[in-house]
C-alpha positions as CSV (number, residue, x, y, z in Angstrom):
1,X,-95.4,70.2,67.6
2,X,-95.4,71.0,71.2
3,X,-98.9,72.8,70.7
4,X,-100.5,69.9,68.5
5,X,-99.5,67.5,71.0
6,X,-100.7,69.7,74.0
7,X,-104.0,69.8,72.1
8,X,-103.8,65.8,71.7
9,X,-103.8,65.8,75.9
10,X,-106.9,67.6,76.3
11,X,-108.9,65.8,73.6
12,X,-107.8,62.9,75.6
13,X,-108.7,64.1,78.5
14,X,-111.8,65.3,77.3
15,X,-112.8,61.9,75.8
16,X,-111.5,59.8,79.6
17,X,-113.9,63.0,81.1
18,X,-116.8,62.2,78.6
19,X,-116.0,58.2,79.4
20,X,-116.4,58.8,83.3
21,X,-119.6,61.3,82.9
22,X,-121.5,58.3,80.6
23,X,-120.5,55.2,82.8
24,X,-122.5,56.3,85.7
25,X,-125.3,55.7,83.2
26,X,-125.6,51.6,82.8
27,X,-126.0,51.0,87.5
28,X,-128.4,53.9,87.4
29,X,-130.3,53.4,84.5
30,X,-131.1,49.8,85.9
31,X,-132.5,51.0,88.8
32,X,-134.7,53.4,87.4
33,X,-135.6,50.8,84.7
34,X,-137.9,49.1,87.6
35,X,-140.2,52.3,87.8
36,X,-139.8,53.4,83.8
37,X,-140.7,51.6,81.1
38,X,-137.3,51.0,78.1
39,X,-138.4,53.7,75.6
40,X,-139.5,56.2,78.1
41,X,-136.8,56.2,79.7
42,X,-134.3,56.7,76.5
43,X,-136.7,59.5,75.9
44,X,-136.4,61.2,78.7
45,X,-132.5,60.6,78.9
46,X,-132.1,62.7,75.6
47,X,-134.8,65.6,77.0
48,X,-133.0,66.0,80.2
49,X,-129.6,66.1,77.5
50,X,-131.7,68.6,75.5
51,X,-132.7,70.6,78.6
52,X,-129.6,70.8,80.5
53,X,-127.7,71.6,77.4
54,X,-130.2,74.6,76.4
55,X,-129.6,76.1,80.1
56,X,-126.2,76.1,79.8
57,X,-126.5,77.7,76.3
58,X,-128.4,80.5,77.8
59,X,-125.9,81.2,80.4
60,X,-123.3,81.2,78.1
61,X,-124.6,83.8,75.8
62,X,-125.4,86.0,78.1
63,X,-121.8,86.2,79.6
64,X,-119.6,85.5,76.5
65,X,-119.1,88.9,74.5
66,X,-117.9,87.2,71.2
67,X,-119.5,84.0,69.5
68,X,-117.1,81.4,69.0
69,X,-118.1,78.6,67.3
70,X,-119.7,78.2,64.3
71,X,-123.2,77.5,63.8
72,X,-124.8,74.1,61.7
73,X,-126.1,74.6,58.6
74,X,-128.4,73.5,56.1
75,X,-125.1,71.8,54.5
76,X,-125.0,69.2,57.6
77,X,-128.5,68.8,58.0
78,X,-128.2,64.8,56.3
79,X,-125.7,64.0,58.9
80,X,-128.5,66.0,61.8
81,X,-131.3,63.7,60.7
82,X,-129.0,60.3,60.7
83,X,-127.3,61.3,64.1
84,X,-131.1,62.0,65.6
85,X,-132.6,58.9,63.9
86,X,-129.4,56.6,65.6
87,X,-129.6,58.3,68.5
88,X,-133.5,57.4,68.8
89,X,-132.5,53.7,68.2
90,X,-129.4,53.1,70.2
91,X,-130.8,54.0,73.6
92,X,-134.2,52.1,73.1
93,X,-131.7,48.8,71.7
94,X,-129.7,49.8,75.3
95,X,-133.1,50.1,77.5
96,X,-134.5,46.7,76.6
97,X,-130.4,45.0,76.5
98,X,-130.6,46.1,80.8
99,X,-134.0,44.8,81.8
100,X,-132.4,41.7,79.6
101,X,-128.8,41.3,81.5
102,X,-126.9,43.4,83.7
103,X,-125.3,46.1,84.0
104,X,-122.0,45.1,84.3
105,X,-122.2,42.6,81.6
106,X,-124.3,45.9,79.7
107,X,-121.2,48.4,80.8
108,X,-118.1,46.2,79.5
109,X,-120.5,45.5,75.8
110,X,-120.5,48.9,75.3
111,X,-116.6,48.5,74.7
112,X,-118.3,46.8,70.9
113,X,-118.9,50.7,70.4
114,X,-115.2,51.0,69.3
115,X,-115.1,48.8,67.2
116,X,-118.0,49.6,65.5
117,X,-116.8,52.7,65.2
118,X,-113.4,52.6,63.8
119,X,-114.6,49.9,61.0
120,X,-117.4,52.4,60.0
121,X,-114.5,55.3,60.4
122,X,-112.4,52.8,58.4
123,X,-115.0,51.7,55.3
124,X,-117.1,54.7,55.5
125,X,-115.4,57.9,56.3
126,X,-111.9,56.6,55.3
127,X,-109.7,56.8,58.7
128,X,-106.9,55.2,58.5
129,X,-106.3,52.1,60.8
130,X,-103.3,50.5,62.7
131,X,-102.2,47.1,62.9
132,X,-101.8,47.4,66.4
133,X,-105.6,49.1,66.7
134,X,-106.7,45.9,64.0
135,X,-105.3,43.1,67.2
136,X,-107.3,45.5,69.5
137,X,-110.5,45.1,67.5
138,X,-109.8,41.7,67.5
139,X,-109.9,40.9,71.0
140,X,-112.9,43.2,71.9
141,X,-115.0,41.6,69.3
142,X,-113.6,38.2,70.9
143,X,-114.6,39.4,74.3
144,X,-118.1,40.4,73.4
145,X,-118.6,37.4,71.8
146,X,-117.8,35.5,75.0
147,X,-120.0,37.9,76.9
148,X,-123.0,37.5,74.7
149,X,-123.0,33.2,75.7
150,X,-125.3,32.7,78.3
151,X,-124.5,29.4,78.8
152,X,-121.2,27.7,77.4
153,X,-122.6,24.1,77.5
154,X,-125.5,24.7,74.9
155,X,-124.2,27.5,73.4
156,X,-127.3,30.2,73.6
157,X,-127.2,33.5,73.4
158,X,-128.0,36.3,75.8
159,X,-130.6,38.1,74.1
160,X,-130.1,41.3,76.5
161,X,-126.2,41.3,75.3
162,X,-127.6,41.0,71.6
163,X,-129.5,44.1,72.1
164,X,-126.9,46.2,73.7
165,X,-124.8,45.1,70.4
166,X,-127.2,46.5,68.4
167,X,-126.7,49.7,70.4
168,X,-122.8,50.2,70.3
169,X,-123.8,49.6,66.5
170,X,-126.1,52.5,65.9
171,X,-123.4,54.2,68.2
172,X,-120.9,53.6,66.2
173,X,-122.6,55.0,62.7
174,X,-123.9,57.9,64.8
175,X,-120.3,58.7,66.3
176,X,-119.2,59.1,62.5
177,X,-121.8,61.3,61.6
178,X,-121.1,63.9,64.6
179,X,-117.7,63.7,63.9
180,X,-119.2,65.2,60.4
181,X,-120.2,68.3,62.7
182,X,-117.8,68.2,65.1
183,X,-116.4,71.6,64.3
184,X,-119.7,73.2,64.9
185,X,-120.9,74.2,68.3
186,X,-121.0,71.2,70.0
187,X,-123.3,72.9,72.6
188,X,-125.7,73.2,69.8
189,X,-125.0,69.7,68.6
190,X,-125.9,68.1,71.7
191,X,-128.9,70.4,72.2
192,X,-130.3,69.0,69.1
193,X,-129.7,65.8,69.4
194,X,-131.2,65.8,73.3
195,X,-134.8,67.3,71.9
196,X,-134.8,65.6,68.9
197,X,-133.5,62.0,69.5
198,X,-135.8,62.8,73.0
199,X,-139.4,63.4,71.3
200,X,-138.8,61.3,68.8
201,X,-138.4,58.0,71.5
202,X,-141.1,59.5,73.6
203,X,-143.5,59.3,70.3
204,X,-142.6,56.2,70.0
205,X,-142.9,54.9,73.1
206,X,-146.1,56.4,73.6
207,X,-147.5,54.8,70.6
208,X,-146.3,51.8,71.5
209,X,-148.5,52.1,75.0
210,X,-145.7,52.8,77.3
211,X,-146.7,54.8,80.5
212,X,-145.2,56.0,83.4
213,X,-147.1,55.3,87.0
214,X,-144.8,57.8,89.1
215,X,-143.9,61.0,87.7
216,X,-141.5,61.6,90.5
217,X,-139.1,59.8,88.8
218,X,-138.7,61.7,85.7
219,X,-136.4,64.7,87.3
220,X,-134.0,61.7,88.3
221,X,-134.0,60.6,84.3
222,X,-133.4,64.3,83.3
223,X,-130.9,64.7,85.8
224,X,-129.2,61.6,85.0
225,X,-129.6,62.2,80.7
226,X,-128.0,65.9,81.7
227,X,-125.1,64.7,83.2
228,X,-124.6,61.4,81.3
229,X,-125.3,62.2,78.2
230,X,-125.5,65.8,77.7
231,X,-121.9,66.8,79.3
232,X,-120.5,63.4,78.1
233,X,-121.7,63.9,74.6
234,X,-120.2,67.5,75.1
235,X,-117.1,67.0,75.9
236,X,-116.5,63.9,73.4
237,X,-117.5,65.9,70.4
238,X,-114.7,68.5,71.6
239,X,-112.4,65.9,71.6
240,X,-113.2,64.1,68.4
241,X,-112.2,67.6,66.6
242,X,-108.3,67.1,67.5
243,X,-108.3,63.2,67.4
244,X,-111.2,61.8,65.2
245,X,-114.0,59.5,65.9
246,X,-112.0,55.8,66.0
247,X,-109.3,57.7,68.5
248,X,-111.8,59.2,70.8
249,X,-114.0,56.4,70.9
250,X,-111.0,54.1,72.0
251,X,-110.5,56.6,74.7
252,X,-113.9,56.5,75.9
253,X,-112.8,52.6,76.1
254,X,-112.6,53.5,79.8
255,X,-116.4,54.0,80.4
256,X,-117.3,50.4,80.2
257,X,-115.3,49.3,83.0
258,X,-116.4,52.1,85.4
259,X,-119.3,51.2,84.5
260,X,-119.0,47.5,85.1
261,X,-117.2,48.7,89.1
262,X,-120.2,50.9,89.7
263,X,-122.6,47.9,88.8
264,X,-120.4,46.1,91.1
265,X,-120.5,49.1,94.1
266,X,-124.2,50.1,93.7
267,X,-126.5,46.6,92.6
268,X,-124.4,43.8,94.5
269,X,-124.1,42.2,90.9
270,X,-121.8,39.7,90.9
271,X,-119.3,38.9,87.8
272,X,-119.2,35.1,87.0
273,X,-116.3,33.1,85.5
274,X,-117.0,34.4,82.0
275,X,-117.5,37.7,82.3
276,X,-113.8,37.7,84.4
277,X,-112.2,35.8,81.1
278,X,-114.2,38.3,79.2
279,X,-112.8,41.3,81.2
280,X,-109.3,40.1,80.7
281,X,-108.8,39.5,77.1
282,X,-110.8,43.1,76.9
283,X,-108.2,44.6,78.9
284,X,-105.6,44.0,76.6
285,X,-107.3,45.6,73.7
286,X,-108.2,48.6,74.9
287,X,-104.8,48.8,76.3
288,X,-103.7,48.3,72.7
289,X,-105.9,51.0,71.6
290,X,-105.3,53.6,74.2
291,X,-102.2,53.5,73.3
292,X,-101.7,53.5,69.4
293,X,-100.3,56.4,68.6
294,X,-100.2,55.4,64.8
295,X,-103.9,57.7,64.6
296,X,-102.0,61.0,66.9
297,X,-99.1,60.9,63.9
298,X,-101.5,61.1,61.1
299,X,-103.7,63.7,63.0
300,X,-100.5,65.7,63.4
């Protein structure tokens, strides 16, 4: 018992890790949003993913003696193409959601991602669900609803909140699909899905007529896809193997709201009244869901 739950910390702490490595993405992709056009920019995210992941590969086969994890097969390759395919959507659906709102208001909607994720988990793959994590689910849909109005008195929507909904949702199927391969290498995982979720956006941006001006941007993008989504992508898939995917997305709960303080810290961007009512009542439930324990019982 003391071993499963000594497991249980570093998944979590692998999945808060994974949380902190992705939120730097929302302030910086923002900023490099004004020199790189949406798709492009997902693209070359995923490459510099893809890239950094493949170097680290290489290193790591050259000083590890014995393989250790187990390579994917043709067995999981419906779960490869869905993962790629949703991971090509959800960062285009994010792209256009930031030149559309802002990146705090972008960061705390990512928080949709879990529940997404744990209804899919629930429906889908057949995790099994708290009441307590239910309530939770409850109030981050409520809070996203109330981040999505961009103005109370006539009611209309923010359509750069719509589209980062749309993301957490492809997030969210994609989440339960790796958590299909999560027992494979997840180096290998992540390598797959940076070069081919990668060249699949940058075909598509390309045919769509997107361009880049400056090229001296683009190691900034790689740099910033290595780090935010490579490692973070990393080091949630090792995590989902001990706690599944609703439990380590509600960890990852965390990256939204560094995200939203970074925003804060780095653009000047300034939280109005209902994105503080909306940060409140999202407090609560991913307090709620951080600390279910119902989902750590069943895993044990």
């Amino acid at each position: 018992m003391i071993k499963i739950k000594s497991k249980h910390n570093i998944a979590a702490f692998q999945a808060i890790l994974a949380a902190a490595l992705y939120a730097i993405s929302s302030p910086f992709s923002k900023l490099l949003l004004a020199e790189i056009p949406p798709m492009m920019m997902a693209a070359f995210l995923y490459l510099g993913a893809g890239i950094g992941l493949s170097v680290l590969g290489l290193i790591r086969n050259k000083t590890q003696k014995e393989k250790k994890e187990v390579k994917l097969t043709k067995k999981e390759l419906p779960f490869i193409i869905a993962m790629i395919a949703l991971d090509i959507a959800a960062p285009i659906f994010l792209m256009f959601g930031l030149t559309m709102t802002t990146a705090a208001n972008a960061s705390l909607l990512n928080n949709f991602e879990i529940v997404a994720t744990a209804i899919i988990a629930l429906f889908i793959f057949k995790e099994a669900i708290s009441k307590r994590l239910w309530i939770a689910i409850v109030l981050i849909t409520l809070s996203c609803i109330l981040l999505t109005v961009e103005d109370t008195s006539s009611f209309s929507f923010s359509v750069g909140s719509l589209f980062v909904l749309f993301a957490c949702i492809c997030w969210g199927f994609e989440n339960n699909c790796t958590r299909k391969l999560s027992v494979k290498d997840p180096l290998e995982i992540v390598v797959i899905k940076g070069f081919g979720s990668g060249l699949g956006s940058l075909i598509i941006a390309l045919a769509v007529g997107e361009h880049i001006t400056d090229y001296m941007y683009i190691p900034a993008v790689l740099l910033l896809g290595f780090v935010a989504y490579g490692l973070s992508i990393f080091f949630y898939i090792y995590a989902q193997r001990e706690i599944g995917a609703a439990k380590t997305s509600a960890h990852y709960a965390t990256a939204p709201f560094i995200g939203a303080v970074l925003s804060t810290i780095i653009l000047g961007e300034r939280p109005n009244l209902m994105f503080g009512i909306a940060l409140a009542i999202m407090i609560v439930g991913v307090y709620l869901v951080t600390t279910d324990r119902k989902r750590e019982t069943d895993a044990d």
